[in-house]
N, CA, C and O atoms as CSV, one atom per row, in Angstrom:
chain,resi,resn,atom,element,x,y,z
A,1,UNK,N,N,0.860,-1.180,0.000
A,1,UNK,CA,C,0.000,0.000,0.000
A,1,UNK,C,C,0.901,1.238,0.000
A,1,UNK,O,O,1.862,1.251,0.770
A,2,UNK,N,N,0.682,2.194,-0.741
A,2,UNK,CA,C,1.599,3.460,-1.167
A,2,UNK,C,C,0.900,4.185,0.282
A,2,UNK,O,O,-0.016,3.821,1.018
A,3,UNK,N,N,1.708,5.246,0.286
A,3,UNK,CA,C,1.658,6.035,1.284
A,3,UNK,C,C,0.134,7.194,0.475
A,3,UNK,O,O,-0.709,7.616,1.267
A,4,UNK,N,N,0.027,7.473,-0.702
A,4,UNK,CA,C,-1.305,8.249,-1.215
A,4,UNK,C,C,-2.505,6.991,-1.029
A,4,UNK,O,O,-3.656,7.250,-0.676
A,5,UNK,N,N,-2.152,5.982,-1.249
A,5,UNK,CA,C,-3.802,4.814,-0.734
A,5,UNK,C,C,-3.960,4.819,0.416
A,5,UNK,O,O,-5.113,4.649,0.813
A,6,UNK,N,N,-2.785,5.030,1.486
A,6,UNK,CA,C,-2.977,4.876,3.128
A,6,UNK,C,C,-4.203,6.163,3.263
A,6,UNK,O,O,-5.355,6.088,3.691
A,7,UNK,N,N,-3.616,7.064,2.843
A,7,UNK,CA,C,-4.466,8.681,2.980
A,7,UNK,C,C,-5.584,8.325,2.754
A,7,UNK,O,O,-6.465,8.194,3.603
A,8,UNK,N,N,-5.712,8.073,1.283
A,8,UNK,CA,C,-7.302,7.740,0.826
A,8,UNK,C,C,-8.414,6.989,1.566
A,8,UNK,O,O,-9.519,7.477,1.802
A,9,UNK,N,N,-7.860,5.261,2.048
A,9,UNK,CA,C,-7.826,4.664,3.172
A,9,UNK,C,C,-8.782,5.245,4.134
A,9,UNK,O,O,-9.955,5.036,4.447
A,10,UNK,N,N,-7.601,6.256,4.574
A,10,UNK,CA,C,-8.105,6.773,5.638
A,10,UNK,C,C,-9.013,7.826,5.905
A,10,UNK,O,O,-9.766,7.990,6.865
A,11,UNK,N,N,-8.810,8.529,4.868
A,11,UNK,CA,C,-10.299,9.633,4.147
A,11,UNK,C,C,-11.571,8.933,4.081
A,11,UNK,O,O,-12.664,9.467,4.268
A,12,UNK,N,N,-11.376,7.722,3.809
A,12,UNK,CA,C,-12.603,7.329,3.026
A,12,UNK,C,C,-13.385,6.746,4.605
A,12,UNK,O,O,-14.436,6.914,5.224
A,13,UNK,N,N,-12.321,6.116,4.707
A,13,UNK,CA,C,-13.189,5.437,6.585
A,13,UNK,C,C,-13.805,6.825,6.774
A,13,UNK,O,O,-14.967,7.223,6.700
A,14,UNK,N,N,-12.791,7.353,7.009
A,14,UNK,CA,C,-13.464,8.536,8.047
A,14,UNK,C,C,-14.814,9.281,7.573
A,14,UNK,O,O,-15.673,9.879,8.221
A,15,UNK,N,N,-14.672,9.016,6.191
A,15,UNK,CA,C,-16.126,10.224,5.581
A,15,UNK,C,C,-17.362,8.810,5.767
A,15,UNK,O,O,-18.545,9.067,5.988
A,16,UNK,N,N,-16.907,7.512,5.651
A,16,UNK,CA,C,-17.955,6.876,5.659
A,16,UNK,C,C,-18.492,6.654,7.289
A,16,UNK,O,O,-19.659,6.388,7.574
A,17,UNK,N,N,-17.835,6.754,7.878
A,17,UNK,CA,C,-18.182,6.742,9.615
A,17,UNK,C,C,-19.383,7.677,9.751
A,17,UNK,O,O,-20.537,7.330,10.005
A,18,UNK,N,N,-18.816,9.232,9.490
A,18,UNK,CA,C,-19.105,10.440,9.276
A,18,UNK,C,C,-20.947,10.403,8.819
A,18,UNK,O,O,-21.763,11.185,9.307
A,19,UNK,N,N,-21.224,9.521,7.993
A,19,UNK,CA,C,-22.222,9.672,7.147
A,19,UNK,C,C,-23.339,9.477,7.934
A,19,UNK,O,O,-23.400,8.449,8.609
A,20,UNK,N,N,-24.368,10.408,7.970
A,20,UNK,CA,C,-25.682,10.568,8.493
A,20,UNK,C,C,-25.668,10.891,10.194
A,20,UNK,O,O,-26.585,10.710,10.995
A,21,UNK,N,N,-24.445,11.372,10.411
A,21,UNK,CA,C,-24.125,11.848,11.819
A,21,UNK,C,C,-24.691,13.369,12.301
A,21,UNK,O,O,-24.317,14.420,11.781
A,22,UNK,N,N,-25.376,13.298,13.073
A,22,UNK,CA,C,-25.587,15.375,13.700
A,22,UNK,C,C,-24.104,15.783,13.529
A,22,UNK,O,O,-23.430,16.215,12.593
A,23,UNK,N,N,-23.876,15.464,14.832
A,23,UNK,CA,C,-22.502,15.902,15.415
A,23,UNK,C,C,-21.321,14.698,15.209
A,23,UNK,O,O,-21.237,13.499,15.471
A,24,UNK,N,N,-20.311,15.910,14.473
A,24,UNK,CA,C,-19.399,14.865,13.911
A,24,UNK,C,C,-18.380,15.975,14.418
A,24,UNK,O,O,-17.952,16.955,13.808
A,25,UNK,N,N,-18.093,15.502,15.825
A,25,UNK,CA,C,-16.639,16.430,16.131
A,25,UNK,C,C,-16.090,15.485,17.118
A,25,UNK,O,O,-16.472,15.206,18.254
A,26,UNK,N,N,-14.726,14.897,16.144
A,26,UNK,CA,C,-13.707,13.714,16.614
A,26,UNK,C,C,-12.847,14.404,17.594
A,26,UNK,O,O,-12.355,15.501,17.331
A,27,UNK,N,N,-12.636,13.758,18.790
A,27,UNK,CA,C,-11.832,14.168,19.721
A,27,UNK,C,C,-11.109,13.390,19.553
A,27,UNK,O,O,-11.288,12.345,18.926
A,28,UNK,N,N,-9.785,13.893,20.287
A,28,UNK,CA,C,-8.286,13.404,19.871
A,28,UNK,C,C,-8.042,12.178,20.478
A,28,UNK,O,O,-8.453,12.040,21.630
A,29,UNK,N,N,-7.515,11.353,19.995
A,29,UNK,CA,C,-7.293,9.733,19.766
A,29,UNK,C,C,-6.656,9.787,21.512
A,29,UNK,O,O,-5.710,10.575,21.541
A,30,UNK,N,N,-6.934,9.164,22.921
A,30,UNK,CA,C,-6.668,8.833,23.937
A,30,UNK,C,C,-6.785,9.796,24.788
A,30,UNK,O,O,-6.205,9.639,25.862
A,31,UNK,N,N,-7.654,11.215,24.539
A,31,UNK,CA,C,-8.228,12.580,25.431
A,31,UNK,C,C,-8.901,12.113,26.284
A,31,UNK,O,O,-8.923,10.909,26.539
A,32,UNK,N,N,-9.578,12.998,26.882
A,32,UNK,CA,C,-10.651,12.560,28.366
A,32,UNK,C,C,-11.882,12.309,27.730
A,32,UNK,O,O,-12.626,11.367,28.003
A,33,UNK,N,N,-12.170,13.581,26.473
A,33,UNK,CA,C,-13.311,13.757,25.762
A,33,UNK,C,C,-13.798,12.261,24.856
A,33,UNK,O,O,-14.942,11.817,24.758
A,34,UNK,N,N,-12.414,11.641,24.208
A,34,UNK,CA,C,-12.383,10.589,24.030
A,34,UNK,C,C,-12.923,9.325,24.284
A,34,UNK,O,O,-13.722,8.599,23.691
A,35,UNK,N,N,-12.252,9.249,25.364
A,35,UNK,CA,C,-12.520,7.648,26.607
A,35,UNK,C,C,-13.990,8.254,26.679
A,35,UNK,O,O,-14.617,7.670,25.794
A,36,UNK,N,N,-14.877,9.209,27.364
A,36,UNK,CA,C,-16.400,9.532,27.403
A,36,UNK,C,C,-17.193,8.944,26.642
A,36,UNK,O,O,-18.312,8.580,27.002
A,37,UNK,N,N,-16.630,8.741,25.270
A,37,UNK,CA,C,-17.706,8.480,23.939
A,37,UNK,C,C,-18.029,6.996,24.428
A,37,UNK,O,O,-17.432,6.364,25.300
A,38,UNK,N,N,-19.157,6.578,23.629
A,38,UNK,CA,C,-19.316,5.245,24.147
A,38,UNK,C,C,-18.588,3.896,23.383
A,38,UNK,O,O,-18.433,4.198,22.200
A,39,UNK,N,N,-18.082,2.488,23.659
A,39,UNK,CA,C,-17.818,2.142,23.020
A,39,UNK,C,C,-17.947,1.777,22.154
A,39,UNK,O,O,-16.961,1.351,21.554
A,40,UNK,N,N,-19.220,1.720,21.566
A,40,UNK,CA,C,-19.093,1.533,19.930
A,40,UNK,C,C,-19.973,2.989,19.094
A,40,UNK,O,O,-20.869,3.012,18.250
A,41,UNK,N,N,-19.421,3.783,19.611
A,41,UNK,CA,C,-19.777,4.998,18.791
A,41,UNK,C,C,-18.117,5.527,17.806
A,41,UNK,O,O,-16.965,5.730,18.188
A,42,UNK,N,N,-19.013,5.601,16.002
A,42,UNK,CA,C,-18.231,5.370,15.347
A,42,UNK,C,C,-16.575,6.557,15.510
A,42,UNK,O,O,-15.496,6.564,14.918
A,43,UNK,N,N,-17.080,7.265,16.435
A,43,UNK,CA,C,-16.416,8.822,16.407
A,43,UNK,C,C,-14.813,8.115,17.157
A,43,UNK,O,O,-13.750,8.543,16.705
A,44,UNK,N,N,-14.793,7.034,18.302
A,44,UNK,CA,C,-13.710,6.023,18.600
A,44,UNK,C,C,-12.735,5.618,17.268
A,44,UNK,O,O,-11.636,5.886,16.782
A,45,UNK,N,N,-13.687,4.952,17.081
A,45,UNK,CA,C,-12.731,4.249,15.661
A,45,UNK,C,C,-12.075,5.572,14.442
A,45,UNK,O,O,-10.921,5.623,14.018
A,46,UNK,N,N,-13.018,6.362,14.159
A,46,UNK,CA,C,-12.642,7.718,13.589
A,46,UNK,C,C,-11.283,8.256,14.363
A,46,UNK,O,O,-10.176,8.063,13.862
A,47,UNK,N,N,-11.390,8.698,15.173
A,47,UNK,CA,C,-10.307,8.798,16.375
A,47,UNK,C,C,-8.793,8.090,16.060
A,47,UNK,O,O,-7.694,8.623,16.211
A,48,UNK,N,N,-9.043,6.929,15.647
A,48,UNK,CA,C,-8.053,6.182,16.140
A,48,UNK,C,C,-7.653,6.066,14.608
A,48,UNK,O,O,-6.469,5.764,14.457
A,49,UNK,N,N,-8.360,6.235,13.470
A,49,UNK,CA,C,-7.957,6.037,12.356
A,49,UNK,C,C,-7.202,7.589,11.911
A,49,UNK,O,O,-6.171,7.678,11.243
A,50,UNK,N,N,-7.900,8.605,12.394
A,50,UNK,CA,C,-6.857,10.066,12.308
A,50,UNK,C,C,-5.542,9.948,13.257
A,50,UNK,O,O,-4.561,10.661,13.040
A,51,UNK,N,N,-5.576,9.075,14.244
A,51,UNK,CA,C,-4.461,9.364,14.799
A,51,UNK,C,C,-3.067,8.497,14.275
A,51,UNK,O,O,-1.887,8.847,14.268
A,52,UNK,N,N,-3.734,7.185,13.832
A,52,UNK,CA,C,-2.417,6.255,12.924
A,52,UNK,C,C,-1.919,7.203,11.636
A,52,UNK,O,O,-0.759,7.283,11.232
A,53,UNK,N,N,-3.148,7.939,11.062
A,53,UNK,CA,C,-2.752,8.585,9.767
A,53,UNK,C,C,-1.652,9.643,10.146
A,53,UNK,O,O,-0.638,10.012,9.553
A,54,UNK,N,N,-2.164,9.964,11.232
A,54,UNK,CA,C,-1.235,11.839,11.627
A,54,UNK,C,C,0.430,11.160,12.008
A,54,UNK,O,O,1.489,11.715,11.716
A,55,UNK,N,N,0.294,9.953,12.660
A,55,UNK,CA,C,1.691,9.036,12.997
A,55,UNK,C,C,2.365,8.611,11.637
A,55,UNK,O,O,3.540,8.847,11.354
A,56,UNK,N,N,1.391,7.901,10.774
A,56,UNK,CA,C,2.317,7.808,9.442
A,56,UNK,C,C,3.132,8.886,8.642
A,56,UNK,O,O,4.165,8.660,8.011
A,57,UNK,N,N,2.594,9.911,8.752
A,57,UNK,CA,C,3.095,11.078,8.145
A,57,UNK,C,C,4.306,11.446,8.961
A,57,UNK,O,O,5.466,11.450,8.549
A,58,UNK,N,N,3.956,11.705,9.979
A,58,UNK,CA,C,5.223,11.623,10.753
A,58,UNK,C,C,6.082,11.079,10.515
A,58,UNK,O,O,6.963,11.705,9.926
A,59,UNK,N,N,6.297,9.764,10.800
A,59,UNK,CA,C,7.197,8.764,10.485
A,59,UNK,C,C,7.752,8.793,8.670
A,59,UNK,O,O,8.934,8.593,8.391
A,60,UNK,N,N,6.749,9.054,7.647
A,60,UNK,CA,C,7.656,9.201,6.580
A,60,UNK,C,C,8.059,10.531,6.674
A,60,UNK,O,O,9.286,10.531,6.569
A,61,UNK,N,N,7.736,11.402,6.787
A,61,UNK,CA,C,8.356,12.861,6.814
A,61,UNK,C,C,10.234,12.552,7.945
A,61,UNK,O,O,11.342,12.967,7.605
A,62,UNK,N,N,10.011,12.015,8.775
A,62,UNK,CA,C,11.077,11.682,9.545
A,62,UNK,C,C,12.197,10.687,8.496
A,62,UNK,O,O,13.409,10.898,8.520
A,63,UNK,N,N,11.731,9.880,7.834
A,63,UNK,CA,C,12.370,9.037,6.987
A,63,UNK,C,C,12.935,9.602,6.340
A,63,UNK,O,O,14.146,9.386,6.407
A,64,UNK,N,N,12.477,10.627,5.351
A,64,UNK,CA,C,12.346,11.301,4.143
A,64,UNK,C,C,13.836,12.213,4.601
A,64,UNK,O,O,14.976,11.938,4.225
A,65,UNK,N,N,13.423,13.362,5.520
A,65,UNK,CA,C,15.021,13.741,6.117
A,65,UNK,C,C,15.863,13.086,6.477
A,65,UNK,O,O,17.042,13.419,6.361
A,66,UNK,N,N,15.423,11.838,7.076
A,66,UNK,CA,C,16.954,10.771,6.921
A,66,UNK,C,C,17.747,10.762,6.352
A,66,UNK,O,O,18.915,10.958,6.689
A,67,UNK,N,N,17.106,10.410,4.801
A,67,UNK,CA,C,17.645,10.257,3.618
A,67,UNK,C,C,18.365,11.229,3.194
A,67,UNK,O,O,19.404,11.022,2.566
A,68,UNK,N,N,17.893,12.506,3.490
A,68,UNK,CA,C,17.845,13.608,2.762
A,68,UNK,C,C,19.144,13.816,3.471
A,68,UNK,O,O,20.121,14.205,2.831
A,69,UNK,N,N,19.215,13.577,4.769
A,69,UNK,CA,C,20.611,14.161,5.633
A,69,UNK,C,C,22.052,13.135,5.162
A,69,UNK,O,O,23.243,13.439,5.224
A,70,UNK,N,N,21.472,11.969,4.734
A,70,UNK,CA,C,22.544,10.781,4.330
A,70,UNK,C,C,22.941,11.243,2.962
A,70,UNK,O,O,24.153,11.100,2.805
A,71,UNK,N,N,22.254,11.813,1.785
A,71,UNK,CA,C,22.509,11.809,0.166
A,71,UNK,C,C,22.830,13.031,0.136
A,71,UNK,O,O,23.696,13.196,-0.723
A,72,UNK,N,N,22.351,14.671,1.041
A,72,UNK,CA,C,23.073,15.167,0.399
A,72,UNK,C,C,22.914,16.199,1.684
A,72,UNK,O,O,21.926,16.904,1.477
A,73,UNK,N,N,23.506,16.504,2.854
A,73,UNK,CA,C,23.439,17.085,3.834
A,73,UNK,C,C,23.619,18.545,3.983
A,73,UNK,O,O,23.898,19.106,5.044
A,74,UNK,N,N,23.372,19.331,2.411
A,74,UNK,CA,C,23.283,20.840,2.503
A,74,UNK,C,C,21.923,20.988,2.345
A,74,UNK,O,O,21.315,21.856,2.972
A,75,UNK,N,N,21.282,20.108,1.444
A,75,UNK,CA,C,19.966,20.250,1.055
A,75,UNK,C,C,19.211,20.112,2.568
A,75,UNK,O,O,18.455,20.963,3.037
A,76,UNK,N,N,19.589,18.856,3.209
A,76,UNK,CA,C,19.005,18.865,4.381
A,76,UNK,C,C,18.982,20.299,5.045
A,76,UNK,O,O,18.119,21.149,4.828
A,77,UNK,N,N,20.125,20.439,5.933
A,77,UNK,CA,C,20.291,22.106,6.641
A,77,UNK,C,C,19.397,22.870,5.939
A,77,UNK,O,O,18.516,23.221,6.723
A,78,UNK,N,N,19.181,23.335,4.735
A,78,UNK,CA,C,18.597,24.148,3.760
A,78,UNK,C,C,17.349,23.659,4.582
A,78,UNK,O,O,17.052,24.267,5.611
A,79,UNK,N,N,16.638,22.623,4.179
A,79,UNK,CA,C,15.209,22.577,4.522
A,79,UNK,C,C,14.994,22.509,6.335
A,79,UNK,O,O,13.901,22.827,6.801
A,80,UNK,N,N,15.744,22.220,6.938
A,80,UNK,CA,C,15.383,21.940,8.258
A,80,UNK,C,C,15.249,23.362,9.382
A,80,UNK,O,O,14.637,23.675,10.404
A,81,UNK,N,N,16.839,24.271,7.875
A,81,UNK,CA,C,16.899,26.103,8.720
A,81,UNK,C,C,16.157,27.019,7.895
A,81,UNK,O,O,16.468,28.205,7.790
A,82,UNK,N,N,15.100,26.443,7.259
A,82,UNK,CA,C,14.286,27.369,6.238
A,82,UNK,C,C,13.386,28.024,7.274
A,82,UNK,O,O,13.586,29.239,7.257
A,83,UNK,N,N,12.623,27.731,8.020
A,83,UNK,CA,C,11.861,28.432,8.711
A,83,UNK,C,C,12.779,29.092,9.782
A,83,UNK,O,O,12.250,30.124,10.194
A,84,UNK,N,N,13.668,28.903,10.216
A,84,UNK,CA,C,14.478,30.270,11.187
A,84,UNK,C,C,15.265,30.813,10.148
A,84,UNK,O,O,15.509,31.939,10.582
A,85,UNK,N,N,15.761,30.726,9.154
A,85,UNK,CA,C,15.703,31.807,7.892
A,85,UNK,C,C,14.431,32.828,7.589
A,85,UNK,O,O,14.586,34.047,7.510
A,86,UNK,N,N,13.444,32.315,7.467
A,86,UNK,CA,C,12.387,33.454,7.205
A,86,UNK,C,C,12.234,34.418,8.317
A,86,UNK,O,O,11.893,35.588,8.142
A,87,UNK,N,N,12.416,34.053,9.112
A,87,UNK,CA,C,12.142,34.621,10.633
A,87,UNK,C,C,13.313,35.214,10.967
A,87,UNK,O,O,13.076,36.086,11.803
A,88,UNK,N,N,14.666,35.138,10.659
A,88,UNK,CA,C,15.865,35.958,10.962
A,88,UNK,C,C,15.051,37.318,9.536
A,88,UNK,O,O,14.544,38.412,9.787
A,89,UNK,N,N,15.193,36.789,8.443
A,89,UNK,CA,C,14.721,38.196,7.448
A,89,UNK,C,C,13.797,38.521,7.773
A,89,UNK,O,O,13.602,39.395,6.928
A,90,UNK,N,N,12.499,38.545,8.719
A,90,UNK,CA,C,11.278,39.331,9.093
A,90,UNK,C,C,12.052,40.096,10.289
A,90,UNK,O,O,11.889,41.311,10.406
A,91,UNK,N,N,12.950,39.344,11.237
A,91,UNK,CA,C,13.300,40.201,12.051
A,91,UNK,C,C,14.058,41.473,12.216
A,91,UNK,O,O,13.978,42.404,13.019
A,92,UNK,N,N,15.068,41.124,10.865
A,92,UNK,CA,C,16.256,41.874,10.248
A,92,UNK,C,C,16.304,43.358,10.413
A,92,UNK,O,O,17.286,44.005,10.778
A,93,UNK,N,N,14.791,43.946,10.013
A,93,UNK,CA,C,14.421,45.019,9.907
A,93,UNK,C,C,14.349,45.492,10.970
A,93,UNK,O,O,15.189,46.374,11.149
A,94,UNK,N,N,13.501,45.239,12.044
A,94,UNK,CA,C,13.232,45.222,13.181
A,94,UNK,C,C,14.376,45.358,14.109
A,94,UNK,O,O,14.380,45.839,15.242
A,95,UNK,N,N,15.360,44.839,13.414
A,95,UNK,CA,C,16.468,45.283,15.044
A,95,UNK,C,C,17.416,45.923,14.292
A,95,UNK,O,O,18.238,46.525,14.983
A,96,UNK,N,N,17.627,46.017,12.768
A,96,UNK,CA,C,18.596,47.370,12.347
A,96,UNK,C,C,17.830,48.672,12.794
A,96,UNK,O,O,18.509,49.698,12.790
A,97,UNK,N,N,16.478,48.779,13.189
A,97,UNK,CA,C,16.426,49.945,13.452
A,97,UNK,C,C,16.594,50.337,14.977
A,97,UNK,O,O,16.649,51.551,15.170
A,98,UNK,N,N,16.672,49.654,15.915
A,98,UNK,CA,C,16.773,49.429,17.095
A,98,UNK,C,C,18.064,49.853,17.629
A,98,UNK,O,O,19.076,49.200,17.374
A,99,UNK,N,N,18.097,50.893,18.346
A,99,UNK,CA,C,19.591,51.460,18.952
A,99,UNK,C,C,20.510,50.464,19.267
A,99,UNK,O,O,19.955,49.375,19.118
A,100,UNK,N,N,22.064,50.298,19.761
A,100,UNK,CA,C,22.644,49.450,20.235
A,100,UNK,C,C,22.964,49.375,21.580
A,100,UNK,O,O,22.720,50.528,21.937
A,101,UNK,N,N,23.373,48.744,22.627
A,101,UNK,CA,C,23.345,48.944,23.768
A,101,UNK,C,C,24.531,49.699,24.141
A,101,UNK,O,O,24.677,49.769,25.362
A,102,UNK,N,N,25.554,50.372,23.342
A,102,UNK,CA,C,26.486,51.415,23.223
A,102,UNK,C,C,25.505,52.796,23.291
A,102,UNK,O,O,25.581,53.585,24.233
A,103,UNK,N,N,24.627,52.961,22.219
A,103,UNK,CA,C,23.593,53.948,22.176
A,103,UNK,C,C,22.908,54.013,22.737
A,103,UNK,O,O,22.546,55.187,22.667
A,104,UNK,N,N,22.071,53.302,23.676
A,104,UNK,CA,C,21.350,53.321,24.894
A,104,UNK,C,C,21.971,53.716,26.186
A,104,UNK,O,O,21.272,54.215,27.068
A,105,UNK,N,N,23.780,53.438,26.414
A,105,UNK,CA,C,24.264,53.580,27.360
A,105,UNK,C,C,24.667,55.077,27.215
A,105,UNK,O,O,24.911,55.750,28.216
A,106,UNK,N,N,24.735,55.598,25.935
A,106,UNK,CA,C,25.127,57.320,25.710
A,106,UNK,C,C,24.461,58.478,26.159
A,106,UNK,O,O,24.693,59.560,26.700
A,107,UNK,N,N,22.874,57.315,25.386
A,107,UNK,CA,C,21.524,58.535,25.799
A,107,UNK,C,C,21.406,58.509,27.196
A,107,UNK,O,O,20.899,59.555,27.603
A,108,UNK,N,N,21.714,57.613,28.194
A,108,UNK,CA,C,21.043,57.667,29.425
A,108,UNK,C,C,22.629,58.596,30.324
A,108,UNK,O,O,22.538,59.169,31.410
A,109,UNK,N,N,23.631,58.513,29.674
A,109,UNK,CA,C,24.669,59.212,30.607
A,109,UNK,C,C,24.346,60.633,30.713
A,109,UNK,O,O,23.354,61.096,30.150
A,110,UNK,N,N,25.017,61.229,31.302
A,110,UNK,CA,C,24.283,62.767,31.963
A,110,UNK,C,C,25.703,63.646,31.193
A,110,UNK,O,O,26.913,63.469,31.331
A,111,UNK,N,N,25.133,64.365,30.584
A,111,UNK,CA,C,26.240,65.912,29.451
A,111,UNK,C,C,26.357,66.283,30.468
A,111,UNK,O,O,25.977,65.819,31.542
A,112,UNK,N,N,27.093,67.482,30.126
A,112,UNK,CA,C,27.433,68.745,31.281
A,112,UNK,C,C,26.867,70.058,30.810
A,112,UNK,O,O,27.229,70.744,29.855
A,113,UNK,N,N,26.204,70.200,31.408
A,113,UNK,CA,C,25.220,71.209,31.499
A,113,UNK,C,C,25.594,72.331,30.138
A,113,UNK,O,O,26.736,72.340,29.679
A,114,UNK,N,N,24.544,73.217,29.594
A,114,UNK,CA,C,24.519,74.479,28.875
A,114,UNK,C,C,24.778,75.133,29.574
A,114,UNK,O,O,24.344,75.321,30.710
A,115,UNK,N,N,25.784,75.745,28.830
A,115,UNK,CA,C,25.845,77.339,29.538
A,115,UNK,C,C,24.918,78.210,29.545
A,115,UNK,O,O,24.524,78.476,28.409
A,116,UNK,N,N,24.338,78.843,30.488
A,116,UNK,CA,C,22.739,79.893,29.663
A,116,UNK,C,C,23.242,81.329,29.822
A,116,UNK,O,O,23.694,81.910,30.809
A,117,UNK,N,N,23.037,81.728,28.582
A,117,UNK,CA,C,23.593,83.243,27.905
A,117,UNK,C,C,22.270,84.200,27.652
A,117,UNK,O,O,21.340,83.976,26.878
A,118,UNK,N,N,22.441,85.232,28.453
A,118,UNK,CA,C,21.301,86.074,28.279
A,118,UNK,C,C,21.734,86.997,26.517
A,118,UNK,O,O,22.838,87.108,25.983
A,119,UNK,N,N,20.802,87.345,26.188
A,119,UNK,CA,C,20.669,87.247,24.609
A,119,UNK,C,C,20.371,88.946,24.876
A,119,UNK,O,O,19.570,89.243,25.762
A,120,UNK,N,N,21.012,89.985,24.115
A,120,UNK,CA,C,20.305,91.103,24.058
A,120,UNK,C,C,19.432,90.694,23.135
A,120,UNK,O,O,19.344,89.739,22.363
A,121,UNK,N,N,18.357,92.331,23.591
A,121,UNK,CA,C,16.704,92.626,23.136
A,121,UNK,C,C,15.677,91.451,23.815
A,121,UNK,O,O,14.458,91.409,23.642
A,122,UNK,N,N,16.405,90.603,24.550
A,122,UNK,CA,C,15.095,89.273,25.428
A,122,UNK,C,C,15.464,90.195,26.597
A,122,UNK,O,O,16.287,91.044,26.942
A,123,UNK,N,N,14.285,89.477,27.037
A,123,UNK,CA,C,14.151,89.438,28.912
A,123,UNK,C,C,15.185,88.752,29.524
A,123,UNK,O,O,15.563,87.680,29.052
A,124,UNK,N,N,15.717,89.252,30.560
A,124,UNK,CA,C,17.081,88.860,32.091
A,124,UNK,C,C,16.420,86.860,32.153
A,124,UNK,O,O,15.327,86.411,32.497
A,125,UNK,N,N,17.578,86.214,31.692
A,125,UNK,CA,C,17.507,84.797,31.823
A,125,UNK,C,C,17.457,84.249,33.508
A,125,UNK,O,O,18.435,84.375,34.246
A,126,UNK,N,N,15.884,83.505,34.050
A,126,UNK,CA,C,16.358,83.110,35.532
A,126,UNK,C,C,17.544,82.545,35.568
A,126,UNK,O,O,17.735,81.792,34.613
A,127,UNK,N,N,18.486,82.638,36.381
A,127,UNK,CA,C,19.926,81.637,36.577
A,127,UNK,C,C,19.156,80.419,37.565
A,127,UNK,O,O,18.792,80.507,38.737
A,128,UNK,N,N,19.054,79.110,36.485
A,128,UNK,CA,C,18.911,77.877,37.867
A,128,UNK,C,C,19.074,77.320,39.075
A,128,UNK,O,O,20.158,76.751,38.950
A,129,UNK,N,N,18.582,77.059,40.483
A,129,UNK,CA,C,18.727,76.689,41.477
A,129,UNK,C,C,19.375,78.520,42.157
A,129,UNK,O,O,20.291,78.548,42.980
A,130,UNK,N,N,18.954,79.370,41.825
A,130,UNK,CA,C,19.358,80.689,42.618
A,130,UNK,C,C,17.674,81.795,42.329
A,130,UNK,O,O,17.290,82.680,41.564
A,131,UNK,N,N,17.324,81.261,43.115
A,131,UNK,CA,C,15.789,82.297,43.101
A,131,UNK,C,C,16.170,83.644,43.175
A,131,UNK,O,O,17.186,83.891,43.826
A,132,UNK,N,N,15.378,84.846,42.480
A,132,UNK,CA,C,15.621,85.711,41.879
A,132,UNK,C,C,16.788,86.187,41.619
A,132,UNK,O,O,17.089,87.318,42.002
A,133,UNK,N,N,17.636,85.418,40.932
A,133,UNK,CA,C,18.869,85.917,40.567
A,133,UNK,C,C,18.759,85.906,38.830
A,133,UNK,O,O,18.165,85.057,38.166
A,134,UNK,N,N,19.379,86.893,38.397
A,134,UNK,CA,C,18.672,86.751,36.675
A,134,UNK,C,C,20.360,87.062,36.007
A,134,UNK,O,O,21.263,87.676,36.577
A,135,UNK,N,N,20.393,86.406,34.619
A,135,UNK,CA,C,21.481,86.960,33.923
A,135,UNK,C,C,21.370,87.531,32.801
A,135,UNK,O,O,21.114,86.848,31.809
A,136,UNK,N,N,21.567,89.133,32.694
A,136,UNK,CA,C,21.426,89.915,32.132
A,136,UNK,C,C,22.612,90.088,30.584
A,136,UNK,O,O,23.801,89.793,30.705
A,137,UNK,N,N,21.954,90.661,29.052
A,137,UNK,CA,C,22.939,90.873,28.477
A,137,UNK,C,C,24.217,91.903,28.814
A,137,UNK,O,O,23.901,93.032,29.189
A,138,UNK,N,N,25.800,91.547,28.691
A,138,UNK,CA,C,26.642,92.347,28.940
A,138,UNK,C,C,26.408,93.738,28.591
A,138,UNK,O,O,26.845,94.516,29.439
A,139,UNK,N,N,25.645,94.466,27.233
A,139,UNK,CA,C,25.334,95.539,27.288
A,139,UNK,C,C,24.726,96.507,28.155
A,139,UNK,O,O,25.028,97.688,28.326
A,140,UNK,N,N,23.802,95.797,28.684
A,140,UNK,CA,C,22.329,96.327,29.521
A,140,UNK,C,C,23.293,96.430,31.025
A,140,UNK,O,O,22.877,97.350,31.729
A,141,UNK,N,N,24.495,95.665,31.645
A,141,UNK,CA,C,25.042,95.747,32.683
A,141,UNK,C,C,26.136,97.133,32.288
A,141,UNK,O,O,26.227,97.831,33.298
A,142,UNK,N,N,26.788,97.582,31.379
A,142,UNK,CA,C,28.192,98.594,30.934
A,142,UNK,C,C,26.538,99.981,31.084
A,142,UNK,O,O,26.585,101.048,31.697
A,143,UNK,N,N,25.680,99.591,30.544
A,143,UNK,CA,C,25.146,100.422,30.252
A,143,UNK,C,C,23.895,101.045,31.749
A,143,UNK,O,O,23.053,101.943,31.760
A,144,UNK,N,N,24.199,100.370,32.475
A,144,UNK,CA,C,24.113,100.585,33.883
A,144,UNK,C,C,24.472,101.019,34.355
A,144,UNK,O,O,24.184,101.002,35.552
């Protein structure tokens, strides 16, 4: 029996079980929901025929890379790092734009303060941490 007749096989049980049923919702082959059903309700045997099928696939898909890792072991890597390949290039973007922890450690260090320069034609600049103390342009002081 080819591995496409096993499928069929197993399609076909299952749609013929299926036939003239209300409720046709198979719980998973050895669940709690499972063991509940009664024993000869066809939804058991359904059960147990999705769960050999979902194991065969398994098992040739497991085979299949065997092979694949024995005949030609780049092709393998290729297929086995294809999906954390797609997912390194979705991420790619995402963390070139992302500061580095050099640049995070820059922004958070503390400068040394501005100097604050009163500007002629403005208003006397408050000087910080000195309540009413103001710094005036050098003109406006000569011209005092």
């Amino acid at each position: 029996m080819t591995a496409d007749t096993a499928q069929v096989w197993a399609e076909h049980q299952v749609t013929t079980l299926a036939e003239g049923a209300r409720d046709w919702t198979v719980p998973p082959y050895g669940s709690l929901a499972w063991s509940r059903l009664p024993p000869d309700d066809p939804r058991r045997f359904a059960a147990v025929v999705e769960a050999a099928e979902r194991w065969r696939r398994q098992t040739a898909e497991e085979q299949r890379l065997d092979r694949l890792a024995e005949e030609d072991p780049a092709a393998w890597y290729a297929e086995v790092t294809a999906a954390a390949n797609d997912e390194a290039r979705r991420l790619v973007g995402r963390l070139a734009r992302r500061r580095t922890q050099r640049e995070l450690e820059a922004a958070r260090t503390h400068r040394p303060p501005r100097q604050v320069r009163a500007t002629p034609g403005w208003p006397p600049v408050a000087i910080p941490g000195r309540p009413g103390r103001y710094l005036r342009p050098a003109a406006h002081l000569a011209a005092a």
